[in-house]
C-alpha positions in Angstrom: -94.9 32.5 -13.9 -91.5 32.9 -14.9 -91.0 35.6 -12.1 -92.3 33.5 -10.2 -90.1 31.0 -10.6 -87.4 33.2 -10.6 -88.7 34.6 -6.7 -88.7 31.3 -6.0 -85.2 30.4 -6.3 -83.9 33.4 -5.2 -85.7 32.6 -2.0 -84.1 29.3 -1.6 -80.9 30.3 -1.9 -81.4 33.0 0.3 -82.7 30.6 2.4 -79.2 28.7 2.5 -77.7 31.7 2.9 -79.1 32.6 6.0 -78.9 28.8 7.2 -75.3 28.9 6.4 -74.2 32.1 8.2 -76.4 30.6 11.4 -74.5 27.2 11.2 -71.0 29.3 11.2 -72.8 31.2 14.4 -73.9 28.4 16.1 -70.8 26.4 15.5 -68.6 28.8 17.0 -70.3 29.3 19.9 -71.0 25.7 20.6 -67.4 24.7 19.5 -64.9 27.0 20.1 -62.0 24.4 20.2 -62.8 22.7 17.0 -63.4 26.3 15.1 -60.0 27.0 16.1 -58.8 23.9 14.6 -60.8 24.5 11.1 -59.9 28.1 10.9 -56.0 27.0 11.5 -56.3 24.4 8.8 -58.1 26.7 6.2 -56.2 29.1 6.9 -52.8 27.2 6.1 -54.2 25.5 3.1 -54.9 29.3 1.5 -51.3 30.4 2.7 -50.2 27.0 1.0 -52.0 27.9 -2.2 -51.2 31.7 -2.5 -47.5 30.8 -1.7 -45.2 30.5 -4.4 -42.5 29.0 -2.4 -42.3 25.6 -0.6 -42.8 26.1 3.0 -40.0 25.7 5.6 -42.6 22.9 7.6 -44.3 19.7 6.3 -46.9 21.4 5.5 -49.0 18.3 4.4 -48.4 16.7 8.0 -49.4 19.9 9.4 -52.7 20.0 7.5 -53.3 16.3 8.8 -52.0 17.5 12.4 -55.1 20.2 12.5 -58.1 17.4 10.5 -57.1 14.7 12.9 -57.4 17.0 16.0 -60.0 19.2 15.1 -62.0 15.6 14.9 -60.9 14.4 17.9 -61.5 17.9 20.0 -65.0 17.3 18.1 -65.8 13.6 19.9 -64.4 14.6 23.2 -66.9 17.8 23.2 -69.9 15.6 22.2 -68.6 12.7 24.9 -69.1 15.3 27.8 -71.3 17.7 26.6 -74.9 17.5 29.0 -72.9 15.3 31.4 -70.7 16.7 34.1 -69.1 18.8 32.2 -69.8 22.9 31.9 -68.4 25.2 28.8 -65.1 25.5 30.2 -64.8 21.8 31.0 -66.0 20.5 27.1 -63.7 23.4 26.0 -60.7 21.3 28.4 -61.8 18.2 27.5 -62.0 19.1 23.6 -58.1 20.6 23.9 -57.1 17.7 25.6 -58.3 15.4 22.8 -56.9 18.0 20.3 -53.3 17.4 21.5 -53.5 14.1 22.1 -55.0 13.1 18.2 -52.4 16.0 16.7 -49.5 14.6 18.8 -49.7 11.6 17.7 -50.2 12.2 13.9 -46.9 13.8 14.4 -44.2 11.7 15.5 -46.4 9.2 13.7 -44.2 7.1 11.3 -44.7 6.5 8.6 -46.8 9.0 8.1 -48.6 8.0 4.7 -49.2 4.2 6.6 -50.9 6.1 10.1 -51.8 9.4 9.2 -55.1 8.2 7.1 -55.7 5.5 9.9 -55.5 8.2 13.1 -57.8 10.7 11.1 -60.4 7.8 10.0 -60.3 6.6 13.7 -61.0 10.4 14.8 -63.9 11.0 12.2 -65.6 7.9 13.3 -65.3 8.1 17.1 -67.2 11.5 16.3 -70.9 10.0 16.3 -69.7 6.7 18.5 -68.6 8.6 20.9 -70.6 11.2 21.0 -73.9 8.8 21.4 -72.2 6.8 23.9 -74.3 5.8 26.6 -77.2 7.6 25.6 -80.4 6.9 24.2 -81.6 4.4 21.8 -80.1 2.3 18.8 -82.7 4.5 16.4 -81.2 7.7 18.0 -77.9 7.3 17.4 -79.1 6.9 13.6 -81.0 9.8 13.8 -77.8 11.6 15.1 -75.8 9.9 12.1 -78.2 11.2 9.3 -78.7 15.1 10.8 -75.0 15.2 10.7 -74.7 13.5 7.4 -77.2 15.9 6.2 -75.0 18.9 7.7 -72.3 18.0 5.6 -74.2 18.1 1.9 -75.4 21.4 3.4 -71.8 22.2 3.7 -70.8 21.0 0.6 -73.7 22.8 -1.1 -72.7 26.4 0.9 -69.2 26.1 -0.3 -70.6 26.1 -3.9 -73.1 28.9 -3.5 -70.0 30.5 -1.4 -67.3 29.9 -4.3 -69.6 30.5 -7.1 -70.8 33.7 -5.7 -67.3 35.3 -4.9 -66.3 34.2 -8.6 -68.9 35.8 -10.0 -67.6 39.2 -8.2 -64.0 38.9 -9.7 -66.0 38.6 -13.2 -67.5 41.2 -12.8 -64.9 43.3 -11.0 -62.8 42.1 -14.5 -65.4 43.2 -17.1 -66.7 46.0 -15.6 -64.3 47.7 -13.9 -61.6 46.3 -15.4 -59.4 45.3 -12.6 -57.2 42.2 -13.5 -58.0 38.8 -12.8 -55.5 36.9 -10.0 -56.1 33.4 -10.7 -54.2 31.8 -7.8 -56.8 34.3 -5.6 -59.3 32.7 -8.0 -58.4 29.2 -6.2 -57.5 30.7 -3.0 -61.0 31.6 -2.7 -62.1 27.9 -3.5 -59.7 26.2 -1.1 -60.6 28.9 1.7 -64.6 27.1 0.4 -63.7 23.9 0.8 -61.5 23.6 3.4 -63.1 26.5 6.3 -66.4 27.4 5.2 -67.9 24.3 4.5 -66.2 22.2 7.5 -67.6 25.4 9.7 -70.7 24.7 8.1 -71.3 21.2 8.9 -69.8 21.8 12.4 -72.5 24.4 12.9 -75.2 21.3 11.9 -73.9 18.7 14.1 -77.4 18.3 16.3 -77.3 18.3 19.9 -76.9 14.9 21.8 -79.5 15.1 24.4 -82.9 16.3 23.8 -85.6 16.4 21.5 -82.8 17.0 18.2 -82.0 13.6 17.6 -85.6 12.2 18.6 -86.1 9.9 15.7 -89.3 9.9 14.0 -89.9 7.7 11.1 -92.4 10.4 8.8 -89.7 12.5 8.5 -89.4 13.8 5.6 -85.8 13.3 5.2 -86.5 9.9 6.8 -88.7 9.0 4.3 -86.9 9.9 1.4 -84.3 7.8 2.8 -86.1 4.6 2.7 -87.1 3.6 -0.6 -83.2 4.0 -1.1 -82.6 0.8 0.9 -85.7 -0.8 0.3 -85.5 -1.1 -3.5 -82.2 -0.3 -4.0 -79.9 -1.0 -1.6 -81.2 -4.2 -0.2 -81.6 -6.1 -3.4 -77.8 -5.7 -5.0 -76.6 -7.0 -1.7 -79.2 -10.1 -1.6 -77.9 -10.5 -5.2 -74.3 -9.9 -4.6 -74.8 -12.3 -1.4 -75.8 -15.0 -4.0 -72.7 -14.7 -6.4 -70.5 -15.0 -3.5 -72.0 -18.1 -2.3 -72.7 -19.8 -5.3 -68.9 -19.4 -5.9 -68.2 -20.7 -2.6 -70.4 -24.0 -3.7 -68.0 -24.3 -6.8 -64.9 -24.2 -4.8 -66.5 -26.7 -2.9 -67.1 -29.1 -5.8 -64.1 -28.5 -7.9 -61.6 -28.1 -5.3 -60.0 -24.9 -6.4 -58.6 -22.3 -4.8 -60.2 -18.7 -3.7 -58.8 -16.5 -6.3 -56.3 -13.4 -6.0 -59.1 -10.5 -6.1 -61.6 -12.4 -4.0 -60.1 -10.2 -0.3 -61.5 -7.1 -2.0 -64.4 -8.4 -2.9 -65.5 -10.3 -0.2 -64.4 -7.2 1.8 -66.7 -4.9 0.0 -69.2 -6.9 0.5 -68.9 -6.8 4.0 -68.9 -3.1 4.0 -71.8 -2.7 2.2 -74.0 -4.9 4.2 -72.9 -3.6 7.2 -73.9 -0.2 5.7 -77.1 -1.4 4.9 -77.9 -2.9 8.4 -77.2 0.6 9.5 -79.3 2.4 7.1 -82.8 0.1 7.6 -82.3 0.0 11.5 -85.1 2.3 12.7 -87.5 1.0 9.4 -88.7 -2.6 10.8 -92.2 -1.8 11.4 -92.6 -0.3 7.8 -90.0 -2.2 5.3 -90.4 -3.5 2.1 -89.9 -7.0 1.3 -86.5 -7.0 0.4 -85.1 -5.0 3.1 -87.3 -7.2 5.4 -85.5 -10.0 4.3 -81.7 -8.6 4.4 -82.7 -7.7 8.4 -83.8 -11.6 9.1 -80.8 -13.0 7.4 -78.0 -10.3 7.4 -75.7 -11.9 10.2 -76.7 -15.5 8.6 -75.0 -13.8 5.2 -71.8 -13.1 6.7 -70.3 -16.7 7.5 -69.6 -18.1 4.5 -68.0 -14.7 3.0 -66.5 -14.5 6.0 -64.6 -18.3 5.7 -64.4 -17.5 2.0 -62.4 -14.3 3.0 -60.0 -16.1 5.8 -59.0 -19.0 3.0 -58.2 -16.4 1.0 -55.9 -15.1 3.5 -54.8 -18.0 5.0 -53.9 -19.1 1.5 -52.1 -15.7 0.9 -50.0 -15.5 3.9 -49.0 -19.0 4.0 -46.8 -18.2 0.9 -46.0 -14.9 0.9 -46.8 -13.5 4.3 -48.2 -10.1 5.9 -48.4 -6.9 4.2 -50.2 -3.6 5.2 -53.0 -4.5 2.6 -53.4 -8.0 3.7 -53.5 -7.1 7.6 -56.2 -4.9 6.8 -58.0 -7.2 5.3 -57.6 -9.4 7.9 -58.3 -6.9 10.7 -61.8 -6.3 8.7 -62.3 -9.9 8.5 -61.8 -10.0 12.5 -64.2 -6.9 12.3 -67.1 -8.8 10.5 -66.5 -11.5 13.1 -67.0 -10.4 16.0 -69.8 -8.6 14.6 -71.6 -12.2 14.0 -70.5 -13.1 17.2 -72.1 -10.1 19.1 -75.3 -11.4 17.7 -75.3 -14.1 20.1 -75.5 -11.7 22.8 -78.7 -10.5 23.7 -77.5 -6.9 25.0 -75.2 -6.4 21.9 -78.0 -8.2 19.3 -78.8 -5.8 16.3 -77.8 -3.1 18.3 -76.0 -0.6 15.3 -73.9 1.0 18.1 -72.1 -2.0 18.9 -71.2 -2.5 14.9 -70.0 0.8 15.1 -67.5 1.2 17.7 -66.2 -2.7 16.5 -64.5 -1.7 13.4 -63.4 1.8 15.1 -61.5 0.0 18.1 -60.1 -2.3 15.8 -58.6 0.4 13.8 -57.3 1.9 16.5 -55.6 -0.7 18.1 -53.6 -2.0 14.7 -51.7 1.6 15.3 -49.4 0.4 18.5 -48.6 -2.5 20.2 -47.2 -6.1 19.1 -50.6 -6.9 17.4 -50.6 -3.2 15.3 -50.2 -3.1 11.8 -46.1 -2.6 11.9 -45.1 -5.1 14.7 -46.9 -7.8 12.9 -46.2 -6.9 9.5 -42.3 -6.9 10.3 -42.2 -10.0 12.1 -43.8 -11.9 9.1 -41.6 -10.8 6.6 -38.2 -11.3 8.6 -38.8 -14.6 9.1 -39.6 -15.3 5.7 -36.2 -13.1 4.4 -34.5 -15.0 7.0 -35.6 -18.5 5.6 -34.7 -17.2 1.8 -31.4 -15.7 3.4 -31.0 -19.9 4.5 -32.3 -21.1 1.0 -29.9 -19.5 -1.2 -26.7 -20.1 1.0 -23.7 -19.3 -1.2 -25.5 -19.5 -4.4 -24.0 -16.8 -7.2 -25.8 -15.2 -9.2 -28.7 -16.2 -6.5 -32.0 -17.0 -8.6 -34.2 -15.0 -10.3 -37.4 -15.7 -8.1 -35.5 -15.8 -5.0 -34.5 -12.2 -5.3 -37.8 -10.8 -6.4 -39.4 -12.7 -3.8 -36.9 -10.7 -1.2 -37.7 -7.7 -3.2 -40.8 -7.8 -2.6 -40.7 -9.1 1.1 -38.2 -5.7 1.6 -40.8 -3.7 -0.3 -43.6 -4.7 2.5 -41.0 -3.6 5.2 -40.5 -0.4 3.5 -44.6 0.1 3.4 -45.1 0.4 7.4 -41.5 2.0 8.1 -39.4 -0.7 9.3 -36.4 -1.2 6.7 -33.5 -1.0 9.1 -35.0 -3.9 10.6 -33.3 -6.1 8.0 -30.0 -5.4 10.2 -31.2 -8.1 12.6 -30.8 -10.7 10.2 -26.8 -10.2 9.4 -23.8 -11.3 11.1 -22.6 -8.4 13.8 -20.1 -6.9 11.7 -22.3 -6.3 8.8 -24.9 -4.5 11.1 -22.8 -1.8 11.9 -22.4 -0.8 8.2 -22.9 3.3 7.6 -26.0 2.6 5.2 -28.3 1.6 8.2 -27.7 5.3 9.1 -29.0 6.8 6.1 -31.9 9.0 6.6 -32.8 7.5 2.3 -32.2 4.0 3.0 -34.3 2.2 0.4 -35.1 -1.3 -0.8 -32.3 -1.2 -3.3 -29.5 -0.3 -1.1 -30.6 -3.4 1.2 -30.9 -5.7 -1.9 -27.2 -4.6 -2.8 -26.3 -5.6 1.0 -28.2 -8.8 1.3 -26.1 -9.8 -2.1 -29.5 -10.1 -4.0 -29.0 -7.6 -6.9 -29.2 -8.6 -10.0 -26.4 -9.8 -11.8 -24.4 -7.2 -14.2 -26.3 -7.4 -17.2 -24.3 -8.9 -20.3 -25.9 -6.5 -22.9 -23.1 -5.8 -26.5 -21.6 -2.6 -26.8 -24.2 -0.6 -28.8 -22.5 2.2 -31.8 -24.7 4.8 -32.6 -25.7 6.6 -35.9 -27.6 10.2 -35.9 -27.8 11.8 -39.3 -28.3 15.4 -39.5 -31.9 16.6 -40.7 -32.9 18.8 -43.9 -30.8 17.0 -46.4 -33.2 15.8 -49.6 -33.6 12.4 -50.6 -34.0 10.8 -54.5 -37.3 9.9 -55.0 -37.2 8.6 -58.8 -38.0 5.1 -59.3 -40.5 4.6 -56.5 -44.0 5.7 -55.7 -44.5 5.8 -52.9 -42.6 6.8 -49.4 -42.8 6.9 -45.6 -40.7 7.5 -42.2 -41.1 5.2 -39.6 -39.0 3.8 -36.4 -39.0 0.7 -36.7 -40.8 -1.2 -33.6 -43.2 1.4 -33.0 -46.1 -0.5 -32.2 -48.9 0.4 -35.1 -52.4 -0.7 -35.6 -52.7 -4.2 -37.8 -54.9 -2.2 -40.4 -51.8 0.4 -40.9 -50.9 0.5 -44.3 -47.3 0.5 -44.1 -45.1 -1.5 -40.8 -41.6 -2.5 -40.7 -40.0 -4.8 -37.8 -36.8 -5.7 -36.5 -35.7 -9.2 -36.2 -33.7 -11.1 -33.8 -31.3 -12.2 -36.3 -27.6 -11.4 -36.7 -27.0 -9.7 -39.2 -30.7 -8.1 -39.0 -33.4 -8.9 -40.6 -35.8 -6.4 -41.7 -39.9 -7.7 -42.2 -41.3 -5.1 -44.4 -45.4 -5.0 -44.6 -47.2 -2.6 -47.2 -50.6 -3.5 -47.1 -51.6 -7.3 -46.6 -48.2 -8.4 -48.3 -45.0 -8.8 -45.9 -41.7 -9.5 -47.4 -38.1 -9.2 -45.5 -34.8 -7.7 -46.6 -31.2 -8.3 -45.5 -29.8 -5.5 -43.9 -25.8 -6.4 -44.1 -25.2 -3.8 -47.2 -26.9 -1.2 -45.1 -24.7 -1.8 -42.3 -21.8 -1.6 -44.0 -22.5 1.7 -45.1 -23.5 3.1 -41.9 -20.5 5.6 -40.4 -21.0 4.6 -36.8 -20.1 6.1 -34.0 -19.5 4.5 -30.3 -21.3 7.8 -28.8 -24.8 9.0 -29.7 -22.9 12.5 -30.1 -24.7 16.0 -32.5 -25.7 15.3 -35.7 -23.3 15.6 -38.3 -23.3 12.9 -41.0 -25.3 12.9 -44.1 -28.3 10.5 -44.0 -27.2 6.6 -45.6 -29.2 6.0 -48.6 -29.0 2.4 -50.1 -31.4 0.4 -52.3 -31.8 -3.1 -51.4 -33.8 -6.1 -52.9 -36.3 -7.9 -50.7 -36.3 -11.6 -50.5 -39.3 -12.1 -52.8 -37.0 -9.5 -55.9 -39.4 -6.2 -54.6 -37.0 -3.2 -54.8 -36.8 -1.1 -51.7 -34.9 2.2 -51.4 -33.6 3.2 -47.4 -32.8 6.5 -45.9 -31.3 5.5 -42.6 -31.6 8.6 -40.4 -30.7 7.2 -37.2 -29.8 4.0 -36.0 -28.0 1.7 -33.3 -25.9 -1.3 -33.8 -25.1 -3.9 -30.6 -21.5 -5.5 -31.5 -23.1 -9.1 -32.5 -24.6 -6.6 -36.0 -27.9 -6.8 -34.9 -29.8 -3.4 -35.0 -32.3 -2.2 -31.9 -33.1 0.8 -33.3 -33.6 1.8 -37.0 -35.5 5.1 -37.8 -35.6 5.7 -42.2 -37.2 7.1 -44.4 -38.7 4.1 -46.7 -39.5 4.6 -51.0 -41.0 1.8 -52.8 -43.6 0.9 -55.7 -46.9 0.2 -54.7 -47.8 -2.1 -57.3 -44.8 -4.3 -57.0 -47.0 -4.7 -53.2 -50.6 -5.3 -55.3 -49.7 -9.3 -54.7 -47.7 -11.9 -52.7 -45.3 -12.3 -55.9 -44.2 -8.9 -57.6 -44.5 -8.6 -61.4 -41.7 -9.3 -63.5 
């Protein structure tokens, strides 16, 4: 039985072996552009690892440079391929795509606003381009789930791949002795995740045309799929659906408005029933009751989210205008529109392919033009710096919530690249001023120009006390001790706490136990050699013993300490003796 067992699994993994190394055959041959790509970008990701200096390129652009266009070389082979096109022509057209995607990731600018946008558009024009004008609405899902599928093979090779070459260098250590290399050790993982596993699921991506992608509904894998969205799936969004509009009807009676986290909610929400409509799409003559349900009302559960989610914005905007987060929102609000709105037309109605490609053109339209993500974001926050430049006139110091308001306006200008932009708003001379020219022009340099920094903070000289360490301290006539810095914060059931207060001379609140009492700190200061540097360690540690306001006798071993000019201490870190029982209660035996 066991070996049975045992015969078993070693089959299946053989299995996946053999699957694997036919994938990496099939997607070389198939895909010669996009191989290219991966093996470049594995290939400079395990140079990158083994390297132990930083490279002379970006290497982290570069990396991007070779995802986004080995994606894009991907969708322009699956746009042509069974078309006009013969091998050398998908091979063009798949460069052509290449250079164009990898071009423009890199003059892209900034990089960490519209390198993750150009990728995600070039990832998801893969199966929306790729179906394109060919067959049916449950075909293109068929297509979606073979190549899903191909990637948890992938991810599932690269394990069997990495856990198999690590067991080698085990056993190459222990039996053979040779030394382990651990950044090998990784090199071999990164070389897993980022080459054989892409290769992998490039090698399952099924065939447009033809009897791959022909959807039938008692598929296995199809079938497993189902009671995912039937019993699962379906009913959190049906019940998430109801929270959202229940607290729609209470903004509706009390008048209140959406609150702060409500964009990310709603726009989750969107996501996932637009995920779901996707998922149940080829199910309708078999789904269960819920699922039944979401397919009937789906586009009727989008509108009042949908208003909820443009208040929310409108609301947002209105007082603090566009960011990068906010125009996203509101270019997935626009998304989720026009997705209701294409239910009106019969061509476009339920059809998954159309709710596809929305999102995707959106995306890639907010990277250029007046209406992209930069242009708009820029013109928003200019004119609201320009109306705050007009508020505070020739007020000095100019208020506190005017300048973080700017701050935060310039921060938002900073996000999509267009700080220098600021320029516009000052008088000519004052544009031509060498720190528009900095290559490191940040938001604090710009504050500092617009005359919004912060006034020069008004804090008291501080003088300093560090005692050296080692010296031994009098313990007769107390009990009990303990070091502490006082301020540190400390659990209410501590035993022991001291606190600083805000009075001048300080005041020191002393708690042992449940009883607090307070000491005057003036004959400690007074004693304290202070210093107006925190310079080495040379004094002996102050020793004093002072009487709490209550008559409880408290000896102090001041090790280090600082003083502002006004005698109040910020800092106080002693060594603390005193008798526990004169603690036992509020009022210390006589």
């Amino acid at each position: 039985m066991t070996a049975a067992l045992r015969g078993a699994g070693t089959g299946r993994i053989a299995n996946l072996a053999r699957a694997s190394v036919r994938a990496l055959q099939q997607a070389t041959a198939r895909f010669p552009i996009t191989t290219l790509l991966i093996t470049a970008f594995g290939l400079l990701a395990v140079i990158e690892e083994l390297s132990a200096t930083p490279a002379a390129v970006p290497t982290a652009r570069l990396l991007a440079v070779l995802s986004g266009a080995a994606a894009a070389s991907l969708a322009g082979h699956l746009l042509v391929e069974g078309r006009w096109a013969g091998a050398v022509g998908r091979s063009l057209v798949a460069a052509a795509c290449a250079a164009v995607a990898g071009c423009a990731l890199w003059i892209a600018e900034p990089f960490a606003l519209y390198g993750p946008i150009l990728i995600a558009t070039c990832v998801g024009a893969v199966p929306v381009l790729g179906m394109a004008g060919r067959g049916t609405a449950a075909d293109y899902w068929s297509f979606v789930l073979w190549t899903t599928a191909g990637i948890a093979l992938a991810f599932l090779a690269v394990l069997v791949f990495s856990i198999g070459v690590y067991a080698i260098l085990q056993m190459l250590e222990y039996l053979l002795d040779v030394p382990r290399f651990y950044r090998v050790e990784s090199a071999v993982w990164v070389a897993a995740i980022t080459w054989v596993g892409p290769l992998v699921a490039l090698g399952r991506v099924p065939h447009t045309g033809g009897p791959d992608i022909a959807f039938n509904p008692q598929d296995r894998f199809a079938r497993t799929v189902r009671p995912l969205t039937d019993w699962v799936l379906a009913p959190l969004v049906l019940a998430a659906a109801v929270v959202i509009h229940l607290y729609a009807g209470r903004i509706l009676v009390t008048g209140e408005v959406p609150r702060g986290q409500v964009g990310w909610i709603v726009s989750v929400y969107l996501l996932a029933v637009f995920a779901l409509r996707l998922a149940i799409d080829p199910f309708d003559a078999e789904e269960a009751a819920p699922a039944r349900v979401f397919r009937r009302a789906w586009a009727w559960l989008l509108v009042v989210p949908l208003a909820l989610l443009g208040c929310a914005l409108w609301l947002r905007v209105a007082s603090q205008g566009v960011t990068d987060s906010r125009y996203f929102l509101g270019l997935w609000w626009l998304a989720g529109t026009l997705m209701l709105l294409a239910q009106a037309i019969p061509r476009w109605r339920g059809d998954i392919r159309v709710l596809s490609a929305i999102p995707l053109i959106l995306l890639l339209l907010s990277t250029f033009g007046p209406w992209g993500v930069a242009a708009v974001v820029t013109h928003s926050q200019l004119q609201l710096i320009r109306e705050d430049l007009k508020a505070s006139g020739s007020r000095t110091p100019v208020p506190d919530e005017v300048a973080d308001a700017v701050r935060s306006r310039l921060n938002a200008l900073a996000s999509v690249g267009t700080l220098r932009q600021v320029s516009t708003l000052l008088p000519d001379e004052r544009q031509t001023d060498p720190v528009w020219s900095r290559s490191d022009l940040d938001v604090g340099a710009v504050v500092a120009i617009l005359g919004f920094a912060p006034a020069a903070s008004q804090t008291a000289p501080i003088q300093y006390f560090v005692a050296r360490t080692g010296e031994p301290l009098d313990l007769r006539g107390y009990d009990t001790a303990a070091s502490l810095r006082a301020g540190e914060t400390r659990r209410p059931s501590a035993p022991f706490d001291v606190q600083l207060t805000a009075t001048a001379p300080s005041q020191l609140s002393v708690r042992v136990g449940t009883v607090t009492d307070a000491v005057e700190l003036g004959p400690l200061l007074a004693l304290v050699p202070w210093a107006d540097n925190a310079t080495i360690a040379t004094s002996l540690p102050v020793v004093v013993d002072l009487t709490t306001v209550v008559g409880r006798r408290l000896r102090i071993q001041v090790d280090q300490a600082e003083l502002q000019s006004d005698d109040r201490l910020v800092v106080l870190s002693a060594t603390y003796l005193w008798n526990e029982a004169e603690w036992l209660t509020p009022t210390p035996p006589r």
